[in-house]
C-alpha positions as CSV (number, residue, x, y, z in Angstrom):
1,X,0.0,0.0,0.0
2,X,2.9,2.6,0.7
3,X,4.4,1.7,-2.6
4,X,1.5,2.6,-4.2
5,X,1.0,5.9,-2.4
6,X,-1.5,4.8,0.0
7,X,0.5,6.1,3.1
8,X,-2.8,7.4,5.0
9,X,-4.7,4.0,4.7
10,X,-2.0,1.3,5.0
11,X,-1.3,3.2,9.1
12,X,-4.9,2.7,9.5
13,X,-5.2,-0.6,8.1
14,X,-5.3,-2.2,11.5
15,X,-8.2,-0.8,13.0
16,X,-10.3,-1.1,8.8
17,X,-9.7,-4.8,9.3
18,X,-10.2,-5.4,13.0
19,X,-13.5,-3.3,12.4
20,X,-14.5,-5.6,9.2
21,X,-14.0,-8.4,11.5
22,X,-16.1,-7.2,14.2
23,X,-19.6,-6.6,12.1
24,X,-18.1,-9.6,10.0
25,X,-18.1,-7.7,6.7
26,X,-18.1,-9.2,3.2
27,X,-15.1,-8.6,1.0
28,X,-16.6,-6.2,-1.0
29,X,-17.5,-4.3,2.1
30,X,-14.5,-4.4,3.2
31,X,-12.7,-3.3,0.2
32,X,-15.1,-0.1,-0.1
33,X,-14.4,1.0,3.4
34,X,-10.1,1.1,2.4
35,X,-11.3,3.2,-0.9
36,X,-13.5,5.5,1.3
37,X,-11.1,6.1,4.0
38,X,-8.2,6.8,1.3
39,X,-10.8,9.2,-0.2
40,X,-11.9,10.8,2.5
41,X,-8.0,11.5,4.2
42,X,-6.7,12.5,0.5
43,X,-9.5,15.4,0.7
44,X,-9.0,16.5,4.7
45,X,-5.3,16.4,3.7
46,X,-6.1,18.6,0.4
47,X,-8.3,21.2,2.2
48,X,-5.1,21.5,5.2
49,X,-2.9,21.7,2.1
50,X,-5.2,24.4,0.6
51,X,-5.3,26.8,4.1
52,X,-1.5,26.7,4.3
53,X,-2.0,27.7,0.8
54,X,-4.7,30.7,1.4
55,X,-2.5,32.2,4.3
56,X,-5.1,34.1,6.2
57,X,-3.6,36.2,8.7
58,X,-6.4,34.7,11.3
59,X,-9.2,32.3,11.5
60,X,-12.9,34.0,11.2
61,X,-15.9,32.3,10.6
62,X,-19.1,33.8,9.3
63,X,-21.0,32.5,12.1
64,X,-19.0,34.4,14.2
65,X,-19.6,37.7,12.6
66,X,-21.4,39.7,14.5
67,X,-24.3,41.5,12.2
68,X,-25.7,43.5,15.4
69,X,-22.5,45.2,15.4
70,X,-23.3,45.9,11.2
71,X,-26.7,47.3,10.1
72,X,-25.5,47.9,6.5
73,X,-25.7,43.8,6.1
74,X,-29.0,42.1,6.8
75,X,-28.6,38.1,7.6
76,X,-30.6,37.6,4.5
77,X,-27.3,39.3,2.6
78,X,-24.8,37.3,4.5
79,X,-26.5,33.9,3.4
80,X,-26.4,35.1,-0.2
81,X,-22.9,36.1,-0.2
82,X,-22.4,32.4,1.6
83,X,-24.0,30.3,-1.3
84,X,-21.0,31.3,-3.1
85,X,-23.4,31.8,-6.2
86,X,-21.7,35.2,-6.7
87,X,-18.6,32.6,-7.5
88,X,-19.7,30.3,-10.0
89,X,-20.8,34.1,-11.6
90,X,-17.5,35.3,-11.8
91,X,-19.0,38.6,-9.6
92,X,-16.2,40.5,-7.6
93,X,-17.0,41.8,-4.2
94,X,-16.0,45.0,-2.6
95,X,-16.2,46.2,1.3
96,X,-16.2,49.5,1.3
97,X,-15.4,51.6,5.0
98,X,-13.1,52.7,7.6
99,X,-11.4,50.7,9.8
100,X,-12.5,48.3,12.2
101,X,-16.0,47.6,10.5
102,X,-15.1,43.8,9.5
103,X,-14.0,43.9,6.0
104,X,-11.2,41.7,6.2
105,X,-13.5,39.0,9.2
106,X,-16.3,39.3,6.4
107,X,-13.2,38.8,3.5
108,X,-11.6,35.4,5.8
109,X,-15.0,34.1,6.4
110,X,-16.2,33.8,2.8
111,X,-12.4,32.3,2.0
112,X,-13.2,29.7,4.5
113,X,-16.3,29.2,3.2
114,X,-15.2,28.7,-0.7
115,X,-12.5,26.6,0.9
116,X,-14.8,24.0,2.3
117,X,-17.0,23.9,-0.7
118,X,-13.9,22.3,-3.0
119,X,-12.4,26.1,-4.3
120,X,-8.9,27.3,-4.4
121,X,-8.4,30.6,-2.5
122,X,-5.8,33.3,-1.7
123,X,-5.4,35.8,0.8
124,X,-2.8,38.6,0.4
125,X,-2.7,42.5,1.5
126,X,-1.8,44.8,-1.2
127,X,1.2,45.6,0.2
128,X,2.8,42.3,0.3
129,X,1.1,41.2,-3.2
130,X,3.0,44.3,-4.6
131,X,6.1,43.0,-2.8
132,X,5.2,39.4,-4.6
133,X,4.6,41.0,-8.1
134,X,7.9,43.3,-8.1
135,X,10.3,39.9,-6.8
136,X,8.1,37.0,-9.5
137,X,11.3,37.4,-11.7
138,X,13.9,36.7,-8.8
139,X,12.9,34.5,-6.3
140,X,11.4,31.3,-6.4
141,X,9.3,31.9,-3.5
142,X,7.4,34.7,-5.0
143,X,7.4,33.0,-8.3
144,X,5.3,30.2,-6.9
145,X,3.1,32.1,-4.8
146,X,2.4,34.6,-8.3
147,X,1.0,30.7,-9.6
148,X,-1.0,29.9,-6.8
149,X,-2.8,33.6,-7.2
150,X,-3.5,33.2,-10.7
151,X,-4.8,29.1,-9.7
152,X,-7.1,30.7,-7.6
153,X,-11.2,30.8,-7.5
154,X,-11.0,33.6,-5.3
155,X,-8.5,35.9,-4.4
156,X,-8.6,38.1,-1.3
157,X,-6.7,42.0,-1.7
158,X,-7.2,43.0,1.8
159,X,-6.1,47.1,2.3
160,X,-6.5,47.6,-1.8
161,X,-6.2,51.4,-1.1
162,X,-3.5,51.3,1.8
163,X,-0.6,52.8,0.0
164,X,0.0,55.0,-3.1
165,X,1.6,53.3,-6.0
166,X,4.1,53.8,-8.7
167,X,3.5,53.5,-12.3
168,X,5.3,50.7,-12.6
169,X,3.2,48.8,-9.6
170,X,0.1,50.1,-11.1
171,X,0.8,48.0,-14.2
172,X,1.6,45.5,-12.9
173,X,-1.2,45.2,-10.4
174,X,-3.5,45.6,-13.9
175,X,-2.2,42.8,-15.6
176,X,-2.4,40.6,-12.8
177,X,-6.5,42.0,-12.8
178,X,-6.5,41.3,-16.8
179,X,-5.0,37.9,-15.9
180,X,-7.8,37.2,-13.1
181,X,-10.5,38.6,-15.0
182,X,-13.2,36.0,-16.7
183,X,-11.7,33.4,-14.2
184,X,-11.8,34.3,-10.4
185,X,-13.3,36.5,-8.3
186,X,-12.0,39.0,-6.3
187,X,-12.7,40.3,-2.9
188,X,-11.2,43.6,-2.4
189,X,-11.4,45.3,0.9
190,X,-10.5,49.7,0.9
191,X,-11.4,52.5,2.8
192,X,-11.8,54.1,-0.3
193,X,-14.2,54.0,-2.5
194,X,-13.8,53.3,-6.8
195,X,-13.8,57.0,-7.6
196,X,-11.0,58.0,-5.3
197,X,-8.6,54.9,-6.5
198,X,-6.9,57.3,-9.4
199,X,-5.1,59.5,-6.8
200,X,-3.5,56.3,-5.7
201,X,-3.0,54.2,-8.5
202,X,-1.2,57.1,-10.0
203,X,-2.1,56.6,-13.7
204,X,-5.6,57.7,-14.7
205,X,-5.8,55.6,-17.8
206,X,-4.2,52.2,-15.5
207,X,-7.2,53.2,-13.1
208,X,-9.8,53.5,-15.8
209,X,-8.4,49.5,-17.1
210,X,-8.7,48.5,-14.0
211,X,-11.9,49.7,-12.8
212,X,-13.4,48.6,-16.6
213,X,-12.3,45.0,-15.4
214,X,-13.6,44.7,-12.0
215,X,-16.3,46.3,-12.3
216,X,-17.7,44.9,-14.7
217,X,-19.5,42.2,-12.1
218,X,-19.4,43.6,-8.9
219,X,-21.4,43.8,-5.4
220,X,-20.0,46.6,-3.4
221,X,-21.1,46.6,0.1
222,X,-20.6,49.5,2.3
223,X,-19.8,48.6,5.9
224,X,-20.9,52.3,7.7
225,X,-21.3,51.4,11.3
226,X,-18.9,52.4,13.6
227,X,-15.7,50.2,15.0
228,X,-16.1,47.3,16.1
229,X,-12.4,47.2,17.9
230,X,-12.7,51.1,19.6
231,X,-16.7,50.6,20.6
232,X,-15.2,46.9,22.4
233,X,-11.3,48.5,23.3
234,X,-10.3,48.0,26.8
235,X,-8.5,50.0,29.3
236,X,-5.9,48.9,31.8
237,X,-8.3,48.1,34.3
238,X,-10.0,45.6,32.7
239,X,-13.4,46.9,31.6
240,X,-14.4,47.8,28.7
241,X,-14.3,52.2,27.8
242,X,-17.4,53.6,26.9
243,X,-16.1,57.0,26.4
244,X,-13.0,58.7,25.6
């Protein structure tokens, strides 16, 4: 069995056959439950391989998003976005607002999501993708991470408006879009919205590209409410400050 690969089930096979023994399964039985079990640890060892992969700063659920805390999104929106339909139809998302509001929780939870349902996903912050994009050509490390983004079904840009670019960055960050575009879907999370991306993107023309691609199929959700971190912050004596 470990010379033909089947590492996960040949360890195990001690307990398949003293289990076949005890409810005194037929062969065929017997020979389904090995095939199931190799199934069944190739996928849980796929989807551990495929969050290494994804390298989301945290874990965050959807179920533990807190929609008291966020008006702007009923529950009725949150289960939409959860289907994942929005995937199979190429749509991009946006989460629009300041900080604090949950754009990247929201972002992590519907990676997690699209990860459990069989998709590949990425999570980067615009800084370090720019970072990624400039060192494709010289290292090895960024070359293969460069794959993986373009492998992806979805691809998280947490921070999309976080720092000013170059020209040189801004074209490169829109042929990465051109290469995504009619095959993933994008989540971007900014505290700006579309209109304001030119004065950071630096090139009105790269901007209007861009925009033309991601836009094209797009949800953009404004998260309004206030901050979730300063209306919950702490103080040194251990409650929680209502006021300043």
């Amino acid at each position: 069995m470990k010379t033909l690969r089947l590492t996960e089930t040949a360890n195990h096979l001690p307990t398949l056959i003293r289990e076949a023994e005890q409810k005194d399964a037929s062969f065929t039985q017997f020979l389904l439950d090995v095939a199931t079990y190799e199934q069944k640890r190739r996928e849980e060892k796929l989807l551990e391989k495929r969050f290494k992969w994804a390298t989301f700063p945290f874990f965050s659920t959807l179920e533990e998003y807190d929609l008291k805390e966020q008006k702007a999104l009923s529950s009725k929106k949150l289960n939409q976005l959860k289907d994942l339909t929005w995937m199979e139809q190429l749509y991009n998302i946006i989460f629009l607002g300041p900080p604090g509001v949950g754009k990247t929780h929201l972002s992590i939870g519907l990676g997690i999501e699209a990860l459990n349902q069989g998709y590949k996903v990425i999570f980067t912050t615009m800084g370090d993708l720019i970072h990624v994009l400039k060192t494709e050509e010289i290292t090895r490390k960024s070359k293969t991470r460069m794959k993986r983004i373009r492998e992806a079904d979805l691809v998280i840009i947490d921070d999309l408006m976080f720092m000013a670019m170059d020209k040189q960055e801004s074209n490169m960050f829109f042929h990465l879009i051109n290469d995504l575009y009619n095959q993933t879907s994008i989540i971007l999370t900014s505290n700006k919205g579309p209109k304001e991306w030119g004065e950071l993107l630096g090139d009105q023309a790269i901007t209007t590209a861009i925009l033309d691609r991601i836009l094209h199929r797009v949800e953009i959700i404004h998260l309004n409410e206030d901050s979730w971190r300063m209306k919950h912050r702490k103080t040194i004596f251990g409650q929680q400050s209502v006021s300043n």
